[in-house]
C-alpha positions in Angstrom: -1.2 -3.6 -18.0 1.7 -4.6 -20.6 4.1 -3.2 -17.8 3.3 -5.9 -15.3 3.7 -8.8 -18.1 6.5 -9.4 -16.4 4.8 -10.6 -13.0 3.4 -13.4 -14.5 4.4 -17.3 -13.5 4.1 -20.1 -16.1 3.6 -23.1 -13.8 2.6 -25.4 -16.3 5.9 -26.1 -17.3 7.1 -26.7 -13.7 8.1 -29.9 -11.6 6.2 -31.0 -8.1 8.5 -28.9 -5.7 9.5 -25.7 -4.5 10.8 -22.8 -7.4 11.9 -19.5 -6.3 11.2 -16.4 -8.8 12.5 -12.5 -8.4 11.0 -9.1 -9.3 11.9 -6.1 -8.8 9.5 -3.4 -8.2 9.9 0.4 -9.1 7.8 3.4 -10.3 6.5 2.0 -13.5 4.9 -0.6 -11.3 2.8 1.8 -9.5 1.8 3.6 -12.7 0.0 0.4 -14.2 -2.6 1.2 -11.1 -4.7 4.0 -11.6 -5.5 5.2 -8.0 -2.4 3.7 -6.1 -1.6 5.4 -2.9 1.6 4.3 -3.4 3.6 6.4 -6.1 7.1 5.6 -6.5 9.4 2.9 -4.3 12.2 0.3 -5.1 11.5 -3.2 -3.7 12.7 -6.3 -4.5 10.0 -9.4 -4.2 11.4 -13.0 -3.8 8.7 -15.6 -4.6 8.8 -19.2 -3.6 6.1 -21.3 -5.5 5.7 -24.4 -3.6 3.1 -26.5 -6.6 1.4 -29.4 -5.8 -0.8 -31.4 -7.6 -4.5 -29.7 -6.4 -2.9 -26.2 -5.4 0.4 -23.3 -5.5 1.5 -22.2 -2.4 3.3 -19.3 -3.3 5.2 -17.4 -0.3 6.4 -13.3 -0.8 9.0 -11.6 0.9 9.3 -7.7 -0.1 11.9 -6.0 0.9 12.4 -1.9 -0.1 11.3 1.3 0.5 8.0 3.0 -1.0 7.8 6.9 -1.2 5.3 8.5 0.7 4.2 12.2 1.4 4.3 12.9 5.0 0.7 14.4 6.3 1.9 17.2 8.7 4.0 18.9 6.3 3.9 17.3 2.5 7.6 16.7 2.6 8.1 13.0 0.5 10.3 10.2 2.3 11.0 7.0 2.3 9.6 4.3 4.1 11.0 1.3 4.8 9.4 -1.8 4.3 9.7 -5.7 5.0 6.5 -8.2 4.1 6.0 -11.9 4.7 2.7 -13.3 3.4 1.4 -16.6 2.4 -1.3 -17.2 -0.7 -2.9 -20.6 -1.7 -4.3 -20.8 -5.1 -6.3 -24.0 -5.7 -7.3 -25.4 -8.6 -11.0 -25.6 -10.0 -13.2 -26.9 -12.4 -15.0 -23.8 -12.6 -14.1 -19.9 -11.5 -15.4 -20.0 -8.1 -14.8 -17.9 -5.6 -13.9 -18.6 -2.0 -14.8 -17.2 1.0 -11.4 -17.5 2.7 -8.9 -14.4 1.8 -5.8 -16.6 1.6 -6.9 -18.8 -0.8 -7.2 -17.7 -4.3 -9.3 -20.4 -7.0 -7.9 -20.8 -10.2 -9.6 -22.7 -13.3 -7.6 -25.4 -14.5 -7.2 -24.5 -18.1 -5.0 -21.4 -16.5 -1.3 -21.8 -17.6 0.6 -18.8 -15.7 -1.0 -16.8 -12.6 -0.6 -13.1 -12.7 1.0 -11.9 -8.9 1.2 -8.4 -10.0 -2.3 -7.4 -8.1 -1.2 -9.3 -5.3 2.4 -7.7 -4.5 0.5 -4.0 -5.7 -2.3 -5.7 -2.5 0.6 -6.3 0.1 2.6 -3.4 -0.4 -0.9 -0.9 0.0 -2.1 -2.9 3.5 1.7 -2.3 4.5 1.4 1.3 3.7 0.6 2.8 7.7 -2.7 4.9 8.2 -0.9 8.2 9.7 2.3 9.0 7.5 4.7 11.1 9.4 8.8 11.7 8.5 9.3 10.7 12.4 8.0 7.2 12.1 10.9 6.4 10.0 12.8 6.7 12.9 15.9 8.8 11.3 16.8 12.3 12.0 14.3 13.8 9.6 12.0 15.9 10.6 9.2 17.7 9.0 9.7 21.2 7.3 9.8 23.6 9.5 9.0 26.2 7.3 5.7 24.3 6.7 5.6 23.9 10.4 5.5 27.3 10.9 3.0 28.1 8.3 0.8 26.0 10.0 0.9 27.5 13.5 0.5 30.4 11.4 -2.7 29.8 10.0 -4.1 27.5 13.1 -3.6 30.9 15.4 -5.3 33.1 13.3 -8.4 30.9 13.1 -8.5 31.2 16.9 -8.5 34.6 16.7 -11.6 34.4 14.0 -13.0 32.3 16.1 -13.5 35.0 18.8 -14.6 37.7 16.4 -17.3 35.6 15.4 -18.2 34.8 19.1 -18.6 38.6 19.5 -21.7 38.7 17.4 -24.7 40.1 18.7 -27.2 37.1 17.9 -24.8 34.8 19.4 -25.0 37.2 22.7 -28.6 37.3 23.0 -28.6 33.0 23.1 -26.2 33.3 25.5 -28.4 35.3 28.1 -31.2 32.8 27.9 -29.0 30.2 29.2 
């Protein structure tokens, strides 16, 4: 996790107010997470830490593209991407937890707070479910030597299909309907 030493804020240091931070986000990023759906992008994250006296409010914008593989025909593209998100971290006594998903506790012996896991958490609920190379909405389109392939393949199961159909066991269940 050296790589993402960089994503950490020292707010200790900081006046009451609003402070704005940059980072920029590329495939070493995505590395430092072991099972990241997410491979490769270029994104650039503004950070505005709003600190008050019992809490951060820290607001992201990410702007980029992330690489993704499409899932009709494997071909990799880039997907544009644009996040606005909120986060509250309040300050504790102790490490408790809290039940609300926007607020994040904090101990107060903490100097910096670590917003690595949180961009890496926005950019993976941004990622959509299906990933196609038309929902980009530019003139690519999946392989269509892939494309064919598939056709390819999907016809001749059909046509298994019916052979198997043709066995005699099957033919006798049929008659007792």
């Amino acid at each position: 996790m050296k790589a993402l030493k960089q994503f950490s804020i020292p707010f200790t240091g900081l006046k009451l107010g609003k402070h704005q931070f940059e980072f920029e986000v590329d495939k070493s990023f995505f590395d430092a997470f072991e099972y990241s759906l997410v491979k490769n992008g270029a994104l650039k994250v503004e950070v505005e830490l709003d600190k008050q006296e019992t809490m951060l409010i820290l607001h992201f914008h990410i702007l980029g593209t992330i690489q993704l593989n499409c899932d009709k025909c494997l071909t990799e593209f880039a997907q544009p991407i644009d996040i606005t998100e909120r986060q509250i971290v309040k300050f504790a006594e102790d490490d408790l937890e809290s039940d609300d998903l926007e607020i994040i506790m904090l101990n107060k012996k903490e100097s910096a707070l670590d917003v690595s896991e949180i961009i890496y958490e926005l950019i993976n609920v941004s990622v959509p479910y299906i990933n196609t190379c038309q929902q980009v909405g530019q003139t690519v389109k999946c392989d269509p030597e892939m494309i064919a392939t598939l056709e390819k393949l999907a016809s001749g199961s059909a046509e298994q299909e019916e052979e198997q159909n043709d066995d005699p066991r099957w033919a006798a269940l049929k008659k007792l309907k």
